[in-house]
C-alpha positions, 0 to 999 in steps of 0.5 A: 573523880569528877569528869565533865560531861562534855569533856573528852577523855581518849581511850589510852589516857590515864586519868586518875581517881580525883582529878576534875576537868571541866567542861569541854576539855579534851585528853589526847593519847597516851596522856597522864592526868594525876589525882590531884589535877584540874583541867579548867573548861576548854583546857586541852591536854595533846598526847603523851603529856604528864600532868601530875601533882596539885596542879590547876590549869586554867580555862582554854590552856593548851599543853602539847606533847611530852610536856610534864607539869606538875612534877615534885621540885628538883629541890634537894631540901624538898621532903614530899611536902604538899604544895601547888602549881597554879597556871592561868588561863589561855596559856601555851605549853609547848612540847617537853616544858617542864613545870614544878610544884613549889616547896614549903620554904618558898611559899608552896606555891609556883603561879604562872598568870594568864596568857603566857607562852613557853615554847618548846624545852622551856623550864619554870622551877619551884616557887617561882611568880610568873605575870601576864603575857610573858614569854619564855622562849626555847630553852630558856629557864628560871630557876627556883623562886624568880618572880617575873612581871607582866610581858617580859620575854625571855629569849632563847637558851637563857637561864635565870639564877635563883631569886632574881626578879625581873620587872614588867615590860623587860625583856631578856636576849638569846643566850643570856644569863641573868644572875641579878634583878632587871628594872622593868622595861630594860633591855637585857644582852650579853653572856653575863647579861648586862642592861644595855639600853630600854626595851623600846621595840616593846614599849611602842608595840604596847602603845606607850606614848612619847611623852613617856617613852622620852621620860623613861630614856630620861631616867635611864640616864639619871639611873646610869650616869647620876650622882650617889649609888643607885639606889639614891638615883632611884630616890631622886627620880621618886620626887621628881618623876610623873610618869607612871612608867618611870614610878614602876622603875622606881618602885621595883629598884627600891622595893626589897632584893635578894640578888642586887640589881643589874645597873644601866652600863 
């Protein structure tokens, strides 16, 4: 076990024999810290948490309480296996998020990036790839093997079938279950989520110039109403596109799907 100096371990917590936790960070009430943990510096675990499993957080996370992270996966094909959670830094757990090591078919490894916010009851199954700056909001869910990219938002109470990715930028209504890949910057709606338009609110907080923004509307038109399928409408904006945001659609729709794509309605 290596506890650093400036770490601040409260009285009731059980910190297992190897765990590491590194400078400045603190371990509230009651909360559990497994033999396999690291708590990076200024990690900041609240009370009644479980941290448990090969799991790192990384610098200046906060995981508040009754959140348990690092559980083996609720996979029946898991065997005991020994694989990781890795989370970024800066990250916000809130209370009863629950997060899964990986499994040996799927690469061993959960990875969530920086920056991220899972708000309360939010679920990241085994194995999945989450970006930068993404949020999951109450309740939602990815099951096993999703990918997500960089600032995608996941809204309220919605789920995520099983290896779907969805791309950079998009972003996913309350109440929604997404069963098929979403391209990036799409705006996402409906029981049995349906594209309904791009993610517009989001592109013009993140800056997005006009220039690009009237590109993207363009290719969303190409992509819904065009000639041939639509992977052929993908490849015909390849050729004539030069907008880097419209090449990040391209390249998602063309790249390799286990689960097909959502089409522009």
């Amino acid at each position: 076990m290596a506890i650093h100096h400036t770490a601040r371990i409260h009285p009731s917590a059980v910190v297992e024999d190897g765990a590491e936790i590194g400078a400045g960070a603190v371990v509230g009430p009651f909360a559990l810290i497994g033999g396999g943990v690291t708590l990076a510096a200024d990690v900041e675990i609240r009370s009644h948490v479980v941290i448990t499993g090969r799991t790192e957080l990384g610098e200046g996370t906060t995981v508040f309480p009754f959140a348990t992270i690092g559980e083996i996966p609720q996979d029946l094909k898991f065997a005991g296996e020994e694989t990781r959670l890795i989370v970024g830094k800066r990250a916000r757990i809130r209370e009863h998020v629950t997060m899964n090591t990986g499994t040996e078919g799927g690469g061993g490894v959960t990875r969530v990036g920086d920056d991220c916010l899972f708000m309360a009851g939010a679920h990241v199954a085994h194995d999945c790839q989450v970006g930068d700056n993404v949020i999951l909001v109450n309740n939602s869910a990815l099951a096993g093997h999703c990918v997500l990219g960089d600032n995608v938002i996941l809204g309220g109470l919605s789920g995520v079938h099983q290896w779907v990715r969805i791309g950079q930028g998009a972003i996913i209504g309350a109440v929604t279950m997404v069963t098929h890949d979403v391209m990036p910057y799409a705006l996402v709606q409906g029981p049995r989520g349906e594209i309904d338009g791009l993610n517009l609110v989001g592109l013009k907080r993140k800056g997005v110039g006009r220039e690009d923004i009237t590109a993207l509307r363009a290719a969303f038109q190409t992509l819904k109403q065009g000639e041939g399928a639509f992977q052929d409408r993908a490849r015909r904006l390849s050729s004539e596109t030069g907008s880097d945001y419209v090449r990040d659609i391209v390249d998602f729709v063309l790249a390799e799907s286990d689960r097909g794509f959502l089409t522009p309605r």
